[in-house]
C-alpha positions in Angstrom: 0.0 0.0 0.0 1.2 3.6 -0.7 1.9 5.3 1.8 2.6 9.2 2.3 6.5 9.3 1.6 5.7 7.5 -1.5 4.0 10.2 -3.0 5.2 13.5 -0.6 7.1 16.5 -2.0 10.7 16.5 0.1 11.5 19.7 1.2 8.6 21.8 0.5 8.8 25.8 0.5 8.3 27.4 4.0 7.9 30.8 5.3 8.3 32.0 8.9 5.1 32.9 11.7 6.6 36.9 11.0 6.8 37.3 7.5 3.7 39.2 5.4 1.6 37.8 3.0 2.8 39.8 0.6 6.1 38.0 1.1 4.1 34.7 0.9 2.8 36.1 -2.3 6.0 36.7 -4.2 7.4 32.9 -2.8 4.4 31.6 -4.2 5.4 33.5 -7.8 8.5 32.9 -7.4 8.3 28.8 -7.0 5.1 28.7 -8.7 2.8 26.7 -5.8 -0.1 27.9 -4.1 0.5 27.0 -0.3 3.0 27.9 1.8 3.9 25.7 5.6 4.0 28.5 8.5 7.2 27.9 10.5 7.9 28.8 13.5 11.5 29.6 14.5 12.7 26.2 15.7 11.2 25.1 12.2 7.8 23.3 13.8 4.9 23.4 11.6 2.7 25.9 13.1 0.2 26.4 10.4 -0.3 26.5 6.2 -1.1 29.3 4.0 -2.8 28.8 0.7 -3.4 31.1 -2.4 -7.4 30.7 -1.3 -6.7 32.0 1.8 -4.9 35.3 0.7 -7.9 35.6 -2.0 -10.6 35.3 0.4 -9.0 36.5 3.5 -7.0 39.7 2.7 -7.5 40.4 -1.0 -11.6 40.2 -0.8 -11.8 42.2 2.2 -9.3 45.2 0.5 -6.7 44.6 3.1 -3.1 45.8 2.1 -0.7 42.4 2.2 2.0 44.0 3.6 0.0 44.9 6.7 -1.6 41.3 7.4 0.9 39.1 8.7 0.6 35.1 7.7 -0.3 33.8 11.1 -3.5 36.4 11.1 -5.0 34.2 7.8 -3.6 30.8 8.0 -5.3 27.4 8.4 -5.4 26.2 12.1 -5.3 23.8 13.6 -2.9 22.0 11.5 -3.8 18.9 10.0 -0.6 17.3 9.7 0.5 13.7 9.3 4.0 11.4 9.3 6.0 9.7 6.8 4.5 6.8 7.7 0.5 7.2 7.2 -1.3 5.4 4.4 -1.9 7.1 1.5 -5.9 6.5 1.7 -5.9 7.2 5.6 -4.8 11.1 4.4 -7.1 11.2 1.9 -10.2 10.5 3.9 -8.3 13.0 5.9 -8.5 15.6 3.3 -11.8 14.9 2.5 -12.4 15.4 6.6 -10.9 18.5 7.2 -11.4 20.0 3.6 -7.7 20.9 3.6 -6.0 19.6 0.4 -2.3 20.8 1.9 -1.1 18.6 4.0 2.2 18.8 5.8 4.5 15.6 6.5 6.8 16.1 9.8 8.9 14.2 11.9 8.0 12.9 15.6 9.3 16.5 16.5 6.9 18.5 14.2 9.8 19.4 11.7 8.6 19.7 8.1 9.6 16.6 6.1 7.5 16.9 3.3 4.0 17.9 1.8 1.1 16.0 0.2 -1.8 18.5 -1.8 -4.9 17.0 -4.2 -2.6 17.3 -6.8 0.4 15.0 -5.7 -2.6 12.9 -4.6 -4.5 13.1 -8.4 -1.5 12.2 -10.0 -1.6 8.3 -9.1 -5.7 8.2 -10.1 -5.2 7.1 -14.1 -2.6 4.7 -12.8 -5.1 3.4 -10.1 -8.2 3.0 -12.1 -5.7 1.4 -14.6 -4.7 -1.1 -12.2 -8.7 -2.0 -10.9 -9.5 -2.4 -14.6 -6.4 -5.0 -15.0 -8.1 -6.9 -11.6 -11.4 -7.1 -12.6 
């Protein structure tokens, strides 16, 4: 069975509990990906910022995003998960919580990784290849 560091992104981009969402903006341009993992300064995972949320949560209301600090818009609690975790455990966890960014840490809450609905639509042709084969 798959599991979650089968299909994670190693390293994902990360921006710190201080920093502006205008600063999460640009290193969204600049890497070309829509959410962001919220650090805090020992590194732990302490929240996840998404393109959505800057739409919705700053950009909708006419707020200036280099007044709004990340940690005023992110997505808490954290819905977080280890290396270890089946890959269909965190998609019934997606579909739970609605959150389709999904960091993977350590025992320590260090940032190992990141799973999103796309890492996770990517294996679906090869699936529903597989349960045509088995029928």
């Amino acid at each position: 069975m798959l599991k979650v560091s089968d299909i994670m992104v190693p390293n994902p981009i990360c921006i710190a509990t201080n920093a502006t969402v205008y600063e999460a903006i640009k290193m969204m341009e600049k890497h070309n990906i829509a959410s962001l993992i919220v650090v805090d300064e020992n590194g732990i995972v302490f929240g996840v910022i998404t393109a959505k949320d800057i739409v919705i949560k700053v950009l909708a209301k006419g707020l200036d995003p280099n007044n709004v600090k990340v940690t005023e818009i992110l997505s808490r609690p954290v819905t977080a998960v280890e290396p270890n975790v089946l890959l269909k455990d965190v998609i019934n966890l997606m579909i739970g919580t609605g959150h389709g960014h999904i960091p993977v840490i350590n025992k320590t809450g260090k940032v190992l990784g990141i799973v999103t609905i796309d890492d996770v639509l990517k294996y679906v042709p090869e699936l529903l290849e597989y349960m045509e084969i088995h029928r």
